[in-house]
N, C-alpha and C positions, 0 to 999 in steps of 0.2 A: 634139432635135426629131423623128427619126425615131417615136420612142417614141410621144409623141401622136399622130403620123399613125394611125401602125400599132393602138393601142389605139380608138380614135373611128372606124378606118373598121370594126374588128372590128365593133365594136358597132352600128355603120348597118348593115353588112349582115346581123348577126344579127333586132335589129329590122325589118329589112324583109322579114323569112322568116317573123317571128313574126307580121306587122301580115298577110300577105299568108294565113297558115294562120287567122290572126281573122277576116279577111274570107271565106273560106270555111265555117269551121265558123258562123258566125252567118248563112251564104246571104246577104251585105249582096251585090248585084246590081244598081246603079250603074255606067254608060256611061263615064262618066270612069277609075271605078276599074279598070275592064275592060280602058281603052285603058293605064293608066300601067301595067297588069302585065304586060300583054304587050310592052308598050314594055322594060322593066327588068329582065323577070327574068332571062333568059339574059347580059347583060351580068352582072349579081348572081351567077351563077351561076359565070361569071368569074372575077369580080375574090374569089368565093369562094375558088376554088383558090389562086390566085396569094396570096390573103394568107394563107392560112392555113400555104400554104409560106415566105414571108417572117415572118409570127410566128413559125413552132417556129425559123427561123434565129435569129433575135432570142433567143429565149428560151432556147435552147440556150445562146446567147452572154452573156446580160444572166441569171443563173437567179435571181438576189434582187428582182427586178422580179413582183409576188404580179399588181398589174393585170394586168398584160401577160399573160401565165399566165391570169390568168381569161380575158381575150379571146381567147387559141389558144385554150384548153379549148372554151369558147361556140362559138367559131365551130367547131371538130374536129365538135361534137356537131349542130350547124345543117346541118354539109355531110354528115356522116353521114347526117342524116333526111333532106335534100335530094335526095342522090342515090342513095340507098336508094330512097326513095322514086317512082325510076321503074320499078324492078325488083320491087316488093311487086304 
């Protein structure tokens, strides 16, 4: 069970970095949208860290699991741009 947690939240939060870098390079500029990113991201940004250290524990632990491995990879490369991203 831990497995699917750990692989389906990799992927929410990768997807919500990726909906959230859409909504900017297309300038979509919507009140709602506005309020839910600023509401989420730094919680996101969060549960970034912590999962991404809980995947490579998993993965380290579980290495024939290819899913799981693609969700640390995803997410290693998400948090990379992320918080890269305040230093560029």
């Amino acid at each position: 069970m831990p497995r699917k947690r750990i692989i389906i939240t990799n992927f929410i939060i990768v997807i919500y970095f990726i909906l959230i870098w859409l909504i900017d390079f297309f300038k979509i500029d919507l009140v709602i949208i506005g309020v839910l990113k600023e509401i989420l991201t730094i919680p996101f940004l969060l549960a970034q860290l912590v999962f991404l250290v809980l995947g490579i524990k998993y993965v380290l632990n579980n290495q024939r699991d290819f899913l799981a491995l693609l969700s640390v990879i995803l997410l290693a490369v998400c948090t990379l741009l992320s918080v890269g991203s305040f230093f560029w």
